[in-house]
VEXMI-255131 format. One record per residue: residue in one letter; x, y, z of N, C-alpha, C in turn. Coordinates in steps of 0.1 Angstrom, whole numbers, plus 5000, padded with zeros to 4 digits. Example, Ala and Ser with C-alpha at 12.3 -4.5 7.8 and 13.67 -1.06 7.14 Angstrom:
<nodes>
a513249435078512349555078513249675078 s512849785071513749895071512950005079 
</nodes>
This chain:
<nodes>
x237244129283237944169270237244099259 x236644159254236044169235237244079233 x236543939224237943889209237343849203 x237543909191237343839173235443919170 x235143869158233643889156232843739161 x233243649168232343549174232143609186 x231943729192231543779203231743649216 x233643679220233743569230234643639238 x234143689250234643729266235643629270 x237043679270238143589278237843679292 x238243589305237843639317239343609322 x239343699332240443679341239843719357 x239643569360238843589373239543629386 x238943719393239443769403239043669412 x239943719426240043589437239143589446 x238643719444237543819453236143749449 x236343659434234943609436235043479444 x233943469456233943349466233743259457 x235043159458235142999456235442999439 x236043099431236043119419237343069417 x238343029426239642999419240042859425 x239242809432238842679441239342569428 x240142479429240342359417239142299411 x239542199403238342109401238841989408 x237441909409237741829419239241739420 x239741709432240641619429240641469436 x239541439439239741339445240241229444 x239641219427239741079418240741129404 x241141029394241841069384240541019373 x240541219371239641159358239741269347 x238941309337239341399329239041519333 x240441589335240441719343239641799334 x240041799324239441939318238041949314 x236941819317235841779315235141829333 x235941819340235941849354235542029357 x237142059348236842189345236142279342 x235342259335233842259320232842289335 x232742139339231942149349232042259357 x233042239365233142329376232842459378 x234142509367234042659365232042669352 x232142659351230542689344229342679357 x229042559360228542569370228742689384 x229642709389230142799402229942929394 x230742989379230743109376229243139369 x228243029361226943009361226043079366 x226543009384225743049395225643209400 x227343189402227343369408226743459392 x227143429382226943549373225343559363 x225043419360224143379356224443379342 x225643349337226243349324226943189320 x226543139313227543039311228943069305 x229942989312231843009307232042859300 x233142879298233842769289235342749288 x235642659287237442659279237542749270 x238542839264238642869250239242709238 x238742749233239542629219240942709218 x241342639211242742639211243042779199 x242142779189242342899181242243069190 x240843059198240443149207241943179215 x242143079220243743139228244643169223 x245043139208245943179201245343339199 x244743359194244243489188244143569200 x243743559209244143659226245543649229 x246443569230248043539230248343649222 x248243629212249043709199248843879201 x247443909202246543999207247144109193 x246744009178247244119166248344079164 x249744049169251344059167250843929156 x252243949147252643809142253943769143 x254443839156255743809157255843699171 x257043629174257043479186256243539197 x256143669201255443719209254643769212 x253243819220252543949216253044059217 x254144089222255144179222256244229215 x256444119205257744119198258743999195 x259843979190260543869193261543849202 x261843929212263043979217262843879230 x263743809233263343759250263743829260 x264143959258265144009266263844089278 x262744129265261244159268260844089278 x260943939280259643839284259643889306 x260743959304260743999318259444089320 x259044169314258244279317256544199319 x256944089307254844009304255243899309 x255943839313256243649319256943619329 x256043509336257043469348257543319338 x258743309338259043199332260443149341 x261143039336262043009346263643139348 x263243209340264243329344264343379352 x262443389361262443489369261643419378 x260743339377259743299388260043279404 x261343229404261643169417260943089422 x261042969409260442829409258842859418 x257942899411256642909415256142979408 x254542999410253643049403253343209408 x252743289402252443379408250843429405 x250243509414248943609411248843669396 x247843649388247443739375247143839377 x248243899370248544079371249144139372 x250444049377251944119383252344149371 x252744129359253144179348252444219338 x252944289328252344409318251044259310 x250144329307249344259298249144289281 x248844189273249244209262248444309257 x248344379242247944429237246444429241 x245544379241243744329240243544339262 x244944389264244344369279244844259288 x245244089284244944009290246643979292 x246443939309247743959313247843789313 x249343739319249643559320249443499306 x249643549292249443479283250643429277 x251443449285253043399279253643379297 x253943259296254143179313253243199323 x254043199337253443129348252843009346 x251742949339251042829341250342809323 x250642679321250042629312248942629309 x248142639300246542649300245842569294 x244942469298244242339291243742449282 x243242379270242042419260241342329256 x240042399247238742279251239642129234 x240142179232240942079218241841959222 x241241859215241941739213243441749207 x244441649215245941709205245341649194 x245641739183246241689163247841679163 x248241669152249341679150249141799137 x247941789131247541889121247442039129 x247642149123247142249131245542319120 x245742229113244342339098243142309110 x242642299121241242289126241442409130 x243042489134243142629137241942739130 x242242739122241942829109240842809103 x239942689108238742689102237542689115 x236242779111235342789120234742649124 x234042689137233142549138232442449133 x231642499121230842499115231842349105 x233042459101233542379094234442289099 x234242209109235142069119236142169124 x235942339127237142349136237342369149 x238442429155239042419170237542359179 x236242479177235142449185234442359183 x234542249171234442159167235142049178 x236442039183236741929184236841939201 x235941979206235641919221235341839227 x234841749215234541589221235141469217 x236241499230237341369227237441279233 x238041169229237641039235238541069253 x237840979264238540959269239840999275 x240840899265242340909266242940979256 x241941039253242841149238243441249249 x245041299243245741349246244841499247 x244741629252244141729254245541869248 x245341979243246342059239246442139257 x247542219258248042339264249042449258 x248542499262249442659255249842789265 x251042789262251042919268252642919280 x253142789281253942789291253942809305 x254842799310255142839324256042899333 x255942879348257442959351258242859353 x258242719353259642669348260142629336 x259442699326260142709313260642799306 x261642759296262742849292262142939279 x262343059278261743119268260843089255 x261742999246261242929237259842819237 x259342809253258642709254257142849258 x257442979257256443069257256143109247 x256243129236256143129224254443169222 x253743249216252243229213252143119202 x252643029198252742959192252942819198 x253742839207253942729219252942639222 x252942499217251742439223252042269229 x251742199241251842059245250841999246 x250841879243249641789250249841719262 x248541709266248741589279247541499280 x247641409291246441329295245341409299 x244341379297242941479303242841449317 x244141399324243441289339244741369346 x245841439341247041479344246541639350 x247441629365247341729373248641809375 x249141889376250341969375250642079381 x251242109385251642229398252342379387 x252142339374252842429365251542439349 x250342379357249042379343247842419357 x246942519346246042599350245042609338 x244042749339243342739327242742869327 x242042889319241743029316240042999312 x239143079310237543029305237343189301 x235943159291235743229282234143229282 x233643339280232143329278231943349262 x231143289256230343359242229443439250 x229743569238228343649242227143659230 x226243679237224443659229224743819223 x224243839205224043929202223144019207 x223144159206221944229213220944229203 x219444259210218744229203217744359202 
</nodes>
């Protein structure tokens, strides 16, 4: 799936690729989502010969929304969230396979519950690095965070209550924090043609 004019592929990896949905390491406690970077780039690198990445936290907003400006990419109605979300209404306390429900507008299914989604952004409390490009200190800008800097997620899960799916919905956590209800999503830029 095409998003925006920075020519950047959100992927939704199939399970079918060998070793593509495999964790990041867990042995030790360390910064998952730095783990992540690694892992998935390296492994999907190898098989495709493409470099992936986290989305920034703007990139995920703008595929979430996929256009809407309403709480949902569907609408505001939760009565909806049945058809696009496993959330705690319906999950039966667990996760599910990407694909069992309708996907948003742009294509991309899981963007409202099932599993939370690291992004490559440090928490702010500000949201203006949203709205401004790289260039100018934004979202893609702030990948390099200290250590113990809190990390964002977006997107909710299936044990949360509607309000906490929101495309607007967003938490922080430790970069070292592992969770049975946080996952992630990766993204390629693509090279203009030439």
């Amino acid at each position: 799936m095409l998003l925006g004019t920075g020519g950047t592929l959100v992927v939704d990896i199939p399970t079918e690729v060998p070793g593509a949905m495999k964790h990041a390491r867990m042995d030790k406690r360390s910064d998952v989502v730095h783990e992540v970077q690694l892992t998935r780039e390296s492994l999907l690198s190898k098989i495709t010969g493409k470099p992936y990445r986290l989305l920034s936290e703007a990139e995920w907003e703008y595929a979430a929304r996929a256009g809407a400006t309403t709480r949902y990419s569907f609408g505001d109605d939760d009565a909806e969230l049945e058809q696009y979300a496993w959330y705690d209404g319906n999950a039966n306390n667990r996760s599910h396979p990407v694909g069992e429900k309708t996907p948003n507008a742009f294509g991309i299914f899981d963007m409202h519950g099932n599993v939370w989604e690291w992004v490559e952004d440090c928490q702010s409390d500000s949201l203006e690095h949203l709205s401004k490009p790289a260039a100018a200190g934004g979202a893609a800008a702030s990948r390099s965070c200290a250590s113990d800097t809190p990390r964002v997620l977006r997107g909710g899960s299936w044990s949360d209550p509607p309000q906490r799916l929101r495309s607007a919905a967003r938490i922080a956590g430790p970069p070292d924090a592992r969770d049975y209800i946080v996952g992630f999503r990766v993204a390629r830029t693509l090279e203009p043609d030439r």
